[in-house]
N, C-alpha and C positions, 0 to 999 in steps of 0.2 A: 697862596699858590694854588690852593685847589681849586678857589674861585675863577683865578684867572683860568685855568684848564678848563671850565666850563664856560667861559665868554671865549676861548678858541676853540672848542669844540661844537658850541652851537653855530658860532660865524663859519664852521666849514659845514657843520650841515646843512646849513641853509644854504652854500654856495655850491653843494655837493652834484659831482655828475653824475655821480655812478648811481643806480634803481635798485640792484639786486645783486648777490652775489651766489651761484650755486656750484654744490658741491654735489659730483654723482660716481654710481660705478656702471658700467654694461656689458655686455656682452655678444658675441655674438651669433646674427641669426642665418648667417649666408647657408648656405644648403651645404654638403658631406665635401664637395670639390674645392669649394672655397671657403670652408669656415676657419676665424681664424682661434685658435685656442687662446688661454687665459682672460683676464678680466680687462677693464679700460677704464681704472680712472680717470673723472673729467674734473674741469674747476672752467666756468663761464662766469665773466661779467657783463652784466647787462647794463646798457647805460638809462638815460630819463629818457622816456618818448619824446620824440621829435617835436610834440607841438606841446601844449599847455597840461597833457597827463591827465585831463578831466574827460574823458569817456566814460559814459554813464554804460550805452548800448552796444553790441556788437557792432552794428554800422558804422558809431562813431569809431569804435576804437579800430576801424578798418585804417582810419588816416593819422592816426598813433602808436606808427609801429618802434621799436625800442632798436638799438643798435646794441647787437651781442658779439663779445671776444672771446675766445676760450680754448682749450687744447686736450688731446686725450691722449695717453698714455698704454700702449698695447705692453700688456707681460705679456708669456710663452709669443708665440711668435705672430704677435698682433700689429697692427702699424699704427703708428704714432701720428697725430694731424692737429693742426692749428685750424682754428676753424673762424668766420662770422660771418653777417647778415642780419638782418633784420626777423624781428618777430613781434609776432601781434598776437597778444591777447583776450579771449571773448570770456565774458566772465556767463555762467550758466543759473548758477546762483551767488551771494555772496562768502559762502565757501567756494565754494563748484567752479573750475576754471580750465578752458583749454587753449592749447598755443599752439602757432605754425609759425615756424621761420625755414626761413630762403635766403643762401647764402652761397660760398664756397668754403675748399678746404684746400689745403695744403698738406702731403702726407710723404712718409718714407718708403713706401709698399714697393711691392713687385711691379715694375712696369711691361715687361715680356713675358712670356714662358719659358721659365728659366729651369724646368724639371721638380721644384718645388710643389708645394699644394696648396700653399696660401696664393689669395688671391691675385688677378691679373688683372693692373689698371689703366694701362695703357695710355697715359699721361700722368704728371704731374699737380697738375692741378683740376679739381675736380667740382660739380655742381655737389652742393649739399642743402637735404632738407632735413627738418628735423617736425617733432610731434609731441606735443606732452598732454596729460590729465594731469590736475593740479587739484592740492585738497589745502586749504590755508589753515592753517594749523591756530594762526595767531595773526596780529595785523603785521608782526615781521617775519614768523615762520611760515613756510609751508611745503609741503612732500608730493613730488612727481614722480608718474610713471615716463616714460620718454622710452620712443625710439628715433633713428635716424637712417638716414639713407645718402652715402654718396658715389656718383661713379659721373664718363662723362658726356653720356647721353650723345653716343656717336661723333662726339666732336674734335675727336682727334684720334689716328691711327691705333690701331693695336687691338687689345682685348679691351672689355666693359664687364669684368667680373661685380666689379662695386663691393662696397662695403655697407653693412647691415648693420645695428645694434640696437638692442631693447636693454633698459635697467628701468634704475630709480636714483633718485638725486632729492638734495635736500636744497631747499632757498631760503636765505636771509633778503626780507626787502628793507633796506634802510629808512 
């Protein structure tokens, strides 16, 4: 039995989609009018880069960006969003690594001025980019600083308060 567990365990990692899985907390950075209090747990999965996952240089790994899903969780009165897009990886050294993704979100926030003081989004759905420093702990761990930013860059009626957040997150790469 155990063996077979290992001849279906190797056959699915070799078939496997999924690149990485990360776990983070953040917070936010909006300014005194719009911040929102408590923390925001995240949980993102990234899938295998688009093309064959061999980028040595930053140039290449321009045209091997990774597809990311993920969702964050607002306590005290923080807003909730599903989030993905794409991200690319530049590695700096072979610890040393930074990432940019470009995507959108989807969130539960305030969309008017509602007398409240959390923020004003003025749509539903929103442009989101995110940012990380990476330190690789191991060839599957490794530890992020991240922040993010999303709002909707004038493209639909209302306010453009956006939404801010810096933390740290931890990644499993499979």
């Amino acid at each position: 039995m155990f063996s077979s567990f290992i001849v279906h365990h190797d056959v699915f990692a070799a078939d496997a989609i999924f690149d990485e899985l990360r776990f983070g907390t953040s917070a936010s950075i909006n300014g005194s009018g719009t911040h929102e209090s408590g923390i925001f747990p995240s949980t993102t999965i990234y899938f295998d880069p688009l093309l064959s996952g061999s980028a040595v240089t930053w140039h290449q790994s321009l045209l091997e960006p990774r597809i990311y899903l993920g969702a964050s969780v607002g306590t005290g009165d923080g807003v909730d969003q599903v989030y993905g897009g794409l991200a690319w990886t530049a590695n700096v050294t072979n610890k040393l690594f930074v990432e940019l993704g470009l995507g959108g979100t989807v969130h539960n926030g305030d969309l008017n001025d509602d007398g409240t003081k959390s923020p004003k989004l003025g749509c539903r759905l929103l442009f989101r980019e995110q940012v990380a420093v990476g330190y690789r702990i191991t060839d599957s761990w490794q530890i992020l600083a991240t922040a993010d930013h999303s709002s909707h860059a004038s493209r639909c009626d209302g306010p453009n308060d956006g939404l801010s957040h810096a933390g740290l997150a931890i990644g499993y790469k499979f």
